[in-house]
C-alpha positions in Angstrom: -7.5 19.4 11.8 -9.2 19.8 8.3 -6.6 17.6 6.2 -8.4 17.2 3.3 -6.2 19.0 -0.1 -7.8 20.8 -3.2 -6.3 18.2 -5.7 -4.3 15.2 -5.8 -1.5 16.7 -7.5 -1.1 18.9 -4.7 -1.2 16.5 -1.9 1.9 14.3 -3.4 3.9 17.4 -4.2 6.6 16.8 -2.0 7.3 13.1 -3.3 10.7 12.9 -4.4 13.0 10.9 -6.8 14.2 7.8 -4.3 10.8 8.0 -2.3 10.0 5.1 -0.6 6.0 4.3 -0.6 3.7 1.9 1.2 0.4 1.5 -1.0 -3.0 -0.3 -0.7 -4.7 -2.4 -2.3 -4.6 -6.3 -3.4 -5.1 -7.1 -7.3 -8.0 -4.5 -8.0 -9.7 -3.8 -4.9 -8.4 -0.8 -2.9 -5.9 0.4 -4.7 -5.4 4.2 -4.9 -5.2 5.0 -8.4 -5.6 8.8 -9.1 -2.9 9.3 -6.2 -0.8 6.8 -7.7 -1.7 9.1 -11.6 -0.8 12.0 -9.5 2.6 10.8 -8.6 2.8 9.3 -12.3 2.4 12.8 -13.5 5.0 14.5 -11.2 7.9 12.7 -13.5 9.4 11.3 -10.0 12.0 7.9 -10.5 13.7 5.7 -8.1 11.1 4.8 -6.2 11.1 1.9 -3.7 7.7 0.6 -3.2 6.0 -1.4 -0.5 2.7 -3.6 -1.7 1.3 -6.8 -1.4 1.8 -6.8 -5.6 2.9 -4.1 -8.4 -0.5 -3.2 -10.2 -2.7 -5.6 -12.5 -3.2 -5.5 -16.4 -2.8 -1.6 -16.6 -3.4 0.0 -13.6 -2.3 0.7 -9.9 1.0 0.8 -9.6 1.6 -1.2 -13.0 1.4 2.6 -14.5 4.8 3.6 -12.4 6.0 0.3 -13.3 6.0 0.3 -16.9 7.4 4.1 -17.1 10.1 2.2 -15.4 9.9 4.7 -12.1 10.6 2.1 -9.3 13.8 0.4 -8.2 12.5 -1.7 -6.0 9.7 -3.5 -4.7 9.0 -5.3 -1.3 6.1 -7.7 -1.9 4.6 -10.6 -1.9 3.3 -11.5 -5.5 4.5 -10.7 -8.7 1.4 -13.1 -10.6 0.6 -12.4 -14.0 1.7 -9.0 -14.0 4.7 -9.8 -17.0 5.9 -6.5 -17.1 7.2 -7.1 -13.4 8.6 -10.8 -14.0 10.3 -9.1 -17.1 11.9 -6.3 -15.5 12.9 -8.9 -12.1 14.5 -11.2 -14.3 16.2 -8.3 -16.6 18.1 -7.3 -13.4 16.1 -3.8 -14.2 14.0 -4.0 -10.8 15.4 -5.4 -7.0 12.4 -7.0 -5.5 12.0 -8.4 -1.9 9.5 -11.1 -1.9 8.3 -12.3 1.3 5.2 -14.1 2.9 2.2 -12.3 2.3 1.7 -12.5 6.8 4.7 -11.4 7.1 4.6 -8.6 4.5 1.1 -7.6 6.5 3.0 -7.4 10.4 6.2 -5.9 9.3 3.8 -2.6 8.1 2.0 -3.3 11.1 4.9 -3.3 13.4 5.8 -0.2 11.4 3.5 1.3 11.9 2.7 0.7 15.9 6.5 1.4 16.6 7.3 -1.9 17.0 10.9 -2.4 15.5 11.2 -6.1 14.9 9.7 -8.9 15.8 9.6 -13.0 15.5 7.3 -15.0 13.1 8.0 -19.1 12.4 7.0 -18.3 8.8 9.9 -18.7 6.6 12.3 -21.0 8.6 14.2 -23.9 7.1 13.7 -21.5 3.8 15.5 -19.5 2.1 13.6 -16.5 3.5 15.2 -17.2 6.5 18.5 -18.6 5.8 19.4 -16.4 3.0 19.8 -17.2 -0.8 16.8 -14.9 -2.3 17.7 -13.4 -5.6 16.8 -9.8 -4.9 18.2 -8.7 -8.1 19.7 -11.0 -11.2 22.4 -9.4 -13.3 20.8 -9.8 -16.6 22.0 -13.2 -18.2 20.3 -15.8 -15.8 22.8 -15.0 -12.8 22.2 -13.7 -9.5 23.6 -10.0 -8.3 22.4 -9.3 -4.8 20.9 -12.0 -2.4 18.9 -11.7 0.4 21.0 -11.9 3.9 20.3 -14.5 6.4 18.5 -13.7 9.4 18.3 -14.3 12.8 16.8 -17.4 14.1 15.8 -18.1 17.8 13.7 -21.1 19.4 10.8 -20.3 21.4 8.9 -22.9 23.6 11.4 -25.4 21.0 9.5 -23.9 18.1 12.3 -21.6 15.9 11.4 -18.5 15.1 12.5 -15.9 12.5 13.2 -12.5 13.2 11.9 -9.8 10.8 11.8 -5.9 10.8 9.0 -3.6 11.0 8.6 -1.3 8.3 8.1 2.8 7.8 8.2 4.3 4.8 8.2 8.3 3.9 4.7 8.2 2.3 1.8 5.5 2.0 -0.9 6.3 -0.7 -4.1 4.4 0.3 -8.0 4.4 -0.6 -11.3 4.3 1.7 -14.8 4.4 1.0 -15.1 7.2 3.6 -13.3 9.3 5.4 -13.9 12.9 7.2 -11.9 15.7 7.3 -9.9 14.8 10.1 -8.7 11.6 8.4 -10.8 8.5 9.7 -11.1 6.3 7.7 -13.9 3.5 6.7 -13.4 1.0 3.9 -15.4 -1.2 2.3 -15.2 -4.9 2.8 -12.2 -6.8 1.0 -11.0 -3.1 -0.2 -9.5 -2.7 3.2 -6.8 -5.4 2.7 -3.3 -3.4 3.0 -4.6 0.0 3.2 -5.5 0.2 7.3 -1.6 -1.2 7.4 0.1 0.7 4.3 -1.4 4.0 6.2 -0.1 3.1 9.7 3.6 2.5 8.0 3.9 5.3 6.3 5.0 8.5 7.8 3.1 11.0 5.8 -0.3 9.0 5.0 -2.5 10.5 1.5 -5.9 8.5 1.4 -8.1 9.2 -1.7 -11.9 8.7 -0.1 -14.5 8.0 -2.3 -17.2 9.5 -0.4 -16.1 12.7 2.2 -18.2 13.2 5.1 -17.8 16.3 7.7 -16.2 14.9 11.0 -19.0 13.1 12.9 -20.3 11.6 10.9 -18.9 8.6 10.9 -19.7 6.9 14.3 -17.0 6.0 16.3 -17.3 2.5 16.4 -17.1 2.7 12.7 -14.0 4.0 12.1 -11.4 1.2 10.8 -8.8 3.6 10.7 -8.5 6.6 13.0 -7.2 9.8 11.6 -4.1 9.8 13.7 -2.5 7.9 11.3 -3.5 10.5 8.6 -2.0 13.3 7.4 -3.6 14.4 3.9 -7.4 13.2 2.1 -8.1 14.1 -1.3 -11.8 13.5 -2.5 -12.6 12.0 -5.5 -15.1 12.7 -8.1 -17.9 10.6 -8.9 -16.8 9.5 -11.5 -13.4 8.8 -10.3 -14.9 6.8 -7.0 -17.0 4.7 -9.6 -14.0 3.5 -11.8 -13.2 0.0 -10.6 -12.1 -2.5 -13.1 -12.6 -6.2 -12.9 -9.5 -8.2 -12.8 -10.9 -11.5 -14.3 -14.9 -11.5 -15.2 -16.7 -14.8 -14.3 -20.0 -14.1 -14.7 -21.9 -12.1 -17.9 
């Protein structure tokens, strides 16, 4: 029951070239950055990632990014991040956009066994009938488009149908967590993580604080350990390192 590796290194040693990874986080907050640096440092390419976005400025996933490790990215927002609109439009990067509710259930549904389900976000678009550029070719033109999919009414309302999804790892950050993997996070922080972790079918959460199992009060948990497999503590000085995406106050 005690999941908790000696170093981050060691707990994403068996990520591969081709991997596919659900991660954490939203802009800043929650992101998993030293086991995102420890899969950095493994030299590992190809890499189809699942996140609401692809790192900010120079950090989170950004750092894969730029070393031009991942072929792919299912997401929901690309903003200023210019590194990822340049590589998209370059017909260097295939990237699924969809709505951010959507993005959120499929992991979900992923992650509860739930193979597919309906949603009336995205009909009479292009998410729905087909037409996304999931990769451009380099010179303004379009190389692979997203497929239509499957539209059924219910109660007259029409619905889209949309797959869950599981990945081989998710990489995601708590405030606390115990040995045996529940989890706690801290206010906005949680965003993806609780759903990145339930997708992914080996789960590595860096914790910023660890705690010895009971400690954390039942009630408390936000994500039970089940959906666990590896925790790697963080240093002090590691848990404290939090950037600021856009200061507004001095």
């Amino acid at each position: 029951m005690d999941k908790v590796m000696a170093t981050a290194a060691e707990a994403v040693a068996d990520i591969g070239d081709g991997a596919s990874l659900a991660v954490g986080g939203f802009g800043l907050g929650g992101v998993p950055n030293v086991l995102i640096g420890a899969v950095h440092g493994r030299g590992v390419g190809g890499l189809r990632v699942v996140s609401n976005n692809c790192g900010a400025m120079d950090s989170g996933l950004a750092v894969l990014l730029s070393a031009g490790r991942i072929a792919r990215v299912t997401g929901s927002y690309i903003g200023s991040n210019k590194e990822f609109a340049r590589q998209y439009l370059a017909g260097e990067l295939e990237v699924e956009l969809i709505p951010q509710g959507t993005l959120a259930e499929r992991l979900r549904a992923g992650g509860c066994g739930i193979p597919a389900f309906y949603t009336p976000a995205g009909v009479g678009t292009q998410v729905a009938e087909g037409g996304l550029p999931w990769r451009y070719d380099g010179s303004g033109g379009v190389a692979l488009a997203s497929p239509p999919k499957e539209v059924r009414a219910f109660d007259g309302v029409e619905h889209v149908l949309e797959h869950g999804i599981r990945t081989d790892f998710a990489l995601v950050r708590a405030a606390r967590g115990d040995r045996h993997g529940n989890l706690v996070f801290n206010k906005s922080a949680r965003n993806f993580n609780p759903l990145a972790a339930m997708a992914g079918k080996v789960t590595i959460a860096e914790v910023e604080e660890l705690v010895e199992p009971g400690a954390i009060d039942p009630d408390h948990v936000h994500l039970p350990g089940v959906f666990v497999q590896r925790v790697v503590a963080l240093t002090p000085e590691q848990a404290r390192d939090k950037g600021i995406e856009k200061r507004t106050t001095r």
